[in-house]
C-alpha positions in Angstrom: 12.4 10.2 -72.6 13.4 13.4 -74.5 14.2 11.5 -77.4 11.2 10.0 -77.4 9.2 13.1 -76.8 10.7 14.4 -79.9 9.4 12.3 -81.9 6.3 12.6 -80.8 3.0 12.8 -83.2 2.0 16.3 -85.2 -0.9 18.0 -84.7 -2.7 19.3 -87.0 -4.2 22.8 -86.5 -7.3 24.3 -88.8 -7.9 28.2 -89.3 -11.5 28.3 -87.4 -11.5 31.6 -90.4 -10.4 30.4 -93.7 -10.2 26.3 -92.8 -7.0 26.0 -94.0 -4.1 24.3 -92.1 -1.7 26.5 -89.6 1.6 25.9 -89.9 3.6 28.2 -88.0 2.3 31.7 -88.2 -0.9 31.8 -86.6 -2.2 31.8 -82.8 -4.2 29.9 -80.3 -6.8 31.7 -78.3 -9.8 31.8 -75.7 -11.5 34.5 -74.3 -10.4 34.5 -71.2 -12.4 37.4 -70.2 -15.5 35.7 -70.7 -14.4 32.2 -68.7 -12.7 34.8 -65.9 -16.6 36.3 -65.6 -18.1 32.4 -65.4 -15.6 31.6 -63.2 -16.0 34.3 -60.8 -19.9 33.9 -61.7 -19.8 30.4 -60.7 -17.8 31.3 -56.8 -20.7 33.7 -56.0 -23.1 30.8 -57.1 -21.0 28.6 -54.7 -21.1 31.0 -51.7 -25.1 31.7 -51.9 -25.7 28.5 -52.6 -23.2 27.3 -49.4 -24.8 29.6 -47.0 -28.2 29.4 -48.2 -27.5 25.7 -47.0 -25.6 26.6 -44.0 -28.3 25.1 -41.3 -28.2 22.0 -43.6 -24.9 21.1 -43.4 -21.1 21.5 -44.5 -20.3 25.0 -46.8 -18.9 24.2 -50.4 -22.2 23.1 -51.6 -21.2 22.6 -55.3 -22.6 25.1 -58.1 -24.3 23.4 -61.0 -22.3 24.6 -64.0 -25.4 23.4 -66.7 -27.5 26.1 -64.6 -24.7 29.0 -64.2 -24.0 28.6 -68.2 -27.6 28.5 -68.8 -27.9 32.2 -66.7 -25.0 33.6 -67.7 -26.1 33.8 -71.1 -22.9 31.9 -72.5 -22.0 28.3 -73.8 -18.4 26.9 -72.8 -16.2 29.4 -73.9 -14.5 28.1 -76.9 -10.8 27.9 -78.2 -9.7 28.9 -82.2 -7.0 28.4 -84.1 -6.1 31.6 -86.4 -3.6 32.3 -89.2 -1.9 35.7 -88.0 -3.9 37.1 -91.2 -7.0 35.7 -90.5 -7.7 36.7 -86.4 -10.1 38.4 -85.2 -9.4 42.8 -84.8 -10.2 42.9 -81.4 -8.3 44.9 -78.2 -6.0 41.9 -77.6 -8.0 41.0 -74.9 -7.1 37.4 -75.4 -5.5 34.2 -73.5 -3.1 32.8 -76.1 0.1 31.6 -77.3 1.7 30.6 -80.7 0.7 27.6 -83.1 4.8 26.8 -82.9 4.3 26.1 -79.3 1.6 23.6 -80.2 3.3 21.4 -83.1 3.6 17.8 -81.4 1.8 15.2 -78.7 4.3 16.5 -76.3 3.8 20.3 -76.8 0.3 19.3 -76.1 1.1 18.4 -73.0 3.2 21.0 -71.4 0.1 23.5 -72.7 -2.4 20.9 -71.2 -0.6 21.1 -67.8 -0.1 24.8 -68.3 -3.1 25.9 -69.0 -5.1 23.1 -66.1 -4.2 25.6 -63.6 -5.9 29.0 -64.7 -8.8 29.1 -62.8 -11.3 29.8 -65.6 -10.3 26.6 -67.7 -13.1 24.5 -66.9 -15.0 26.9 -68.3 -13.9 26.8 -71.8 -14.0 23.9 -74.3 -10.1 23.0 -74.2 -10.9 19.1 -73.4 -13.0 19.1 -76.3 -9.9 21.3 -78.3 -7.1 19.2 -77.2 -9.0 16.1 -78.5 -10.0 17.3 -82.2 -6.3 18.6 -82.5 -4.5 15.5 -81.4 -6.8 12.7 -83.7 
C-alpha cells in the first residue's frame, strides 16, 4: 500500500497571486479566523433556533448555512495557494501548511482527513479546493 501511495498522482498547485505553478516554496492557507466566527456564528444560530422550537419538539434544530452566510456578510471562506514571495503581508493570522506537504493524491488525503476535523471546515471552500487541485 505504501508503494503504491508513492506513486501516487501530482497535484498541481497555481499562485491565486501571480498564476504561476508552486513547486515547493509556497504555502496553503484559509482564514481560519473568519470560518472560526461562522462557525461559532452558526452554534448560536443552532441554540436560538433549538430553543425557539423547544415546545415543538427535539433541540438540535439544524441552522440553515445559505441564511447564516447570507447574515454574516461572508461567502465560504476560501483556500489559496501562494508562492512564499507572492503571500499576502498580513499578522500571520492564518491556518496553513506547506505546498511540499501537498505534492501527491496521497498527501491529499492525510490533509483531507486532517483538516475534516477542525470545526470551522465546512465553512470554507476546501471540497471545492481539493477537487480543482487533484484534476
Amino acid at each position: 500500500m505504501e508503494r503504491e501511495m508513492s506513486k501516487s498522482k501530482k497535484v498541481r498547485l497555481i499562485c491565486d497571486r501571480c498564476s504561476k505553478v508552486v513547486n515547493l516554496n509556497g504555502y496553503i492557507a484559509v482564514d481560519d479566523r473568519k470560518a472560526s466566527t461562522l462557525d461559532r456564528a452558526a452554534r448560536a444560530h443552532e441554540r436560538e433556533q433549538a430553543l425557539a422550537h423547544a415546545s415543538a419538539g427535539p433541540l438540535g434544530v439544524p441552522y440553515d448555512l445559505e441564511w447564516l452566510l447570507q447574515e454574516s456578510g461572508y461567502n465560504s471562506v476560501p483556500w489559496h495557494v501562494f508562492h512564499d514571495q507572492c503571500g499576502p503581508d498580513d499578522d500571520g493570522g492564518h491556518y496553513g501548511f506547506p505546498v511540499e506537504e501537498f505534492q501527491t493524491e496521497a498527501d491529499v488525503i492525510r490533509w483531507m482527513l486532517h483538516v475534516g476535523g477542525k470545526a470551522w471546515i465546512e465553512f470554507t471552500n476546501w471540497d471545492d479546493f481539493v477537487r480543482k487541485v487533484i484534476r
